[in-house]
C-alpha positions as CSV (number, residue, x, y, z in Angstrom):
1,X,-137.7,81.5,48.5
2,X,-140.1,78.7,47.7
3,X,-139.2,76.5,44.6
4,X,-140.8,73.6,42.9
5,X,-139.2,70.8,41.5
6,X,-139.7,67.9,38.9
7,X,-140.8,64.6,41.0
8,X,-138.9,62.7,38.3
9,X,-135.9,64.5,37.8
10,X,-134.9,66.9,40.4
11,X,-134.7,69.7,38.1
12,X,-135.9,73.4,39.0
13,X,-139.2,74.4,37.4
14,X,-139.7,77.6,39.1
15,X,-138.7,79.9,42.0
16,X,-140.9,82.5,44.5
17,X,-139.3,84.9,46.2
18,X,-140.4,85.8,49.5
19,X,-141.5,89.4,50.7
20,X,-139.0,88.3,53.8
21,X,-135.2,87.6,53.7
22,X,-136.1,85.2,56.2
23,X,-136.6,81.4,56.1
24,X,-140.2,80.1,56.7
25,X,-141.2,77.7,60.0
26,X,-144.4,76.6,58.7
27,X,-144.8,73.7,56.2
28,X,-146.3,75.2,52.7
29,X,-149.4,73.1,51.6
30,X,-151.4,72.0,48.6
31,X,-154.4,71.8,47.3
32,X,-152.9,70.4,43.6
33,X,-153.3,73.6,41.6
34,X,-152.1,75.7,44.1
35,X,-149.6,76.2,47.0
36,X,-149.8,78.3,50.4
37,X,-147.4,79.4,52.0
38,X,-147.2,81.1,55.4
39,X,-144.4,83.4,56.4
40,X,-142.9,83.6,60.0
41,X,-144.1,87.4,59.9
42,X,-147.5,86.1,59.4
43,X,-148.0,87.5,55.3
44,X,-149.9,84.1,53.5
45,X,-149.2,83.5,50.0
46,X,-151.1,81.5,47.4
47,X,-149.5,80.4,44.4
48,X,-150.3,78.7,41.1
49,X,-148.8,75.3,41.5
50,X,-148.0,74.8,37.8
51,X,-145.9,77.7,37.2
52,X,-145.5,79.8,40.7
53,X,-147.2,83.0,39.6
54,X,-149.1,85.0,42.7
55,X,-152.7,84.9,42.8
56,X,-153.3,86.2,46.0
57,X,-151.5,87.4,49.4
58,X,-152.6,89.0,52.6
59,X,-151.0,90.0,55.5
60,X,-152.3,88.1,58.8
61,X,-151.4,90.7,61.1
62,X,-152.6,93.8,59.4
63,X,-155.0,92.7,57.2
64,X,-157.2,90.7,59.7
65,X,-155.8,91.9,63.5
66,X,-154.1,88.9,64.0
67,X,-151.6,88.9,66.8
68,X,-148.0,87.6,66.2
69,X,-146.5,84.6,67.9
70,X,-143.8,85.2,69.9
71,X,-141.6,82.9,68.0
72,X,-143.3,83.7,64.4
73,X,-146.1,81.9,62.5
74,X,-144.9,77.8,62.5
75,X,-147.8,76.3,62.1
76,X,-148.3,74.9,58.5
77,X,-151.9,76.6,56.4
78,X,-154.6,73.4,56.4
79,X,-157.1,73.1,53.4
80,X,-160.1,72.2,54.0
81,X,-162.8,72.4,50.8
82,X,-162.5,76.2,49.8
83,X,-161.1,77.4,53.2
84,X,-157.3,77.9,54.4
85,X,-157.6,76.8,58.1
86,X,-155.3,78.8,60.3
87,X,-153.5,78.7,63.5
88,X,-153.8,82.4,64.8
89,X,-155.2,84.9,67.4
90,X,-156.7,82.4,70.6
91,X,-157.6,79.5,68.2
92,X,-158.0,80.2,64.5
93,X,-158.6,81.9,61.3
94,X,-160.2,80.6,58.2
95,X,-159.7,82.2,54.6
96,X,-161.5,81.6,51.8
97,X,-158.6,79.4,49.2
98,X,-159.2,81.4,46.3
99,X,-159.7,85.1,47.4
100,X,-157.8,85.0,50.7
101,X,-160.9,86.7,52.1
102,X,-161.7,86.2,55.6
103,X,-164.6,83.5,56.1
104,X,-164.3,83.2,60.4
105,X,-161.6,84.2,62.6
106,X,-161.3,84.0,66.4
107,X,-160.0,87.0,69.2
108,X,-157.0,88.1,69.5
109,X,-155.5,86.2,73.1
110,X,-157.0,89.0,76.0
111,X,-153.9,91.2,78.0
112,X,-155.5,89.8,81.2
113,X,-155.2,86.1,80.0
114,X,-151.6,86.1,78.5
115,X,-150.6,88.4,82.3
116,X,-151.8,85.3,84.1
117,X,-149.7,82.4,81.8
118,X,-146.9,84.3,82.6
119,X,-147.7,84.7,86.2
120,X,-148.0,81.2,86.9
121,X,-145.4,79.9,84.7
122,X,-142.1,78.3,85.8
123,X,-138.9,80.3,84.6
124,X,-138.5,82.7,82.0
125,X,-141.9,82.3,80.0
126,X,-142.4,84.7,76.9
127,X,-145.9,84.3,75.3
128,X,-148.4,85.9,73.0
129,X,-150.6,83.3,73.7
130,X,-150.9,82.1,69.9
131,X,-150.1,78.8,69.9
132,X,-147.5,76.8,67.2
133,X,-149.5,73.7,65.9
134,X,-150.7,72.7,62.5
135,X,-154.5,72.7,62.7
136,X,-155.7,68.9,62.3
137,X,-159.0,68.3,60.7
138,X,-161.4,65.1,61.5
139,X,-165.3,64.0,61.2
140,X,-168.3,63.6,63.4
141,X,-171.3,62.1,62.9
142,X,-171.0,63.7,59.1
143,X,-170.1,67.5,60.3
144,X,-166.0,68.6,59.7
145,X,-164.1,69.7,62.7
146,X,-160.3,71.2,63.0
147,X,-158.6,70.9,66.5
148,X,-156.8,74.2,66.9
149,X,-154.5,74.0,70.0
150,X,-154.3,77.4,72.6
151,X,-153.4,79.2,75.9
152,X,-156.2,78.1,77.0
153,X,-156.4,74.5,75.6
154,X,-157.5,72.2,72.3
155,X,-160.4,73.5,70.5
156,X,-162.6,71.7,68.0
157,X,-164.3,73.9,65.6
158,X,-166.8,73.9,63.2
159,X,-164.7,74.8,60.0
160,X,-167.4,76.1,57.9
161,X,-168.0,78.4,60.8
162,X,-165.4,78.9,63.7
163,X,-168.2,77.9,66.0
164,X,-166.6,76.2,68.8
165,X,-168.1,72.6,69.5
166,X,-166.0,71.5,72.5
167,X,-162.6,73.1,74.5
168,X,-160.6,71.0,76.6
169,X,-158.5,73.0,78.8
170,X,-155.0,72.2,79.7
């Protein structure tokens, strides 16, 4: 489960139980009034911060197509303005913080692509080819970017639009 605590004390203030008996691998986040958290089966949460209560939950994978990675969701939810930043499909998903609606989402990784990483990979090499990392957000020239990591490389998005602005392939 997910549980808040006191700052000052230590003490319990409240509990959410998860839909899986599973621990999570990605970070929850904040906004300060409420808290996302992603499961490793891919079902996002968002909770009141104050007292835990559910406002909203969607399931990545059937909700939105989103393909599973093939060691779970890890990477933590990012907020950016109104929008949960995402690292799914071949570079990302954006929701909208308070519905959970979808805002821009990328493909899922093509058969033909994630065939050829394991082709040319060393050793035993089991992919989806949804990468792991926490989306990391940064300015340019006055415009907001996230760099959303791959199969095919680091990609630097337009976050109000999934538009990609530059990929630099591994």
């Amino acid at each position: 489960g997910v549980y808040c605590f006191d700052a000052d004390t230590g003490k319990d203030i409240w509990l959410h139980s998860l839909e899986s008996t599973d621990d999570t691998l990605a970070t929850p986040t904040t906004d300060g009034k409420n808290v996302y958290i992603l499961e490793k089966e891919g079902v996002l949460s968002c909770l009141k911060a104050k007292n835990g209560m559910l406002l909203w939950e969607k399931d990545l994978v059937s909700e939105y197509d989103v393909e599973t990675p093939f060691y779970y969701f890890a990477a933590s939810p990012v907020i950016e303005g109104d929008l949960v930043i995402l690292t799914a499909n071949t570079y990302g998903l954006a929701l909208n913080k308070k519905t959970g609606k979808k805002v821009w989402g990328s493909e899922k990784p093509s058969e033909s692509a994630i065939a050829l990483l394991k082709e040319t990979a060393v050793g035993d090499f089991e992919t989806t080819g949804v990468d792991y990392s926490t989306p990391v957000l940064y300015e340019q020239e006055g415009k907001r970017y996230g760099i959303l990591s791959s199969y095919e490389g680091m990609h630097a998005v337009d976050v109000k639009t999934g538009e990609v602005f530059w990929l630099y392939e591994w």
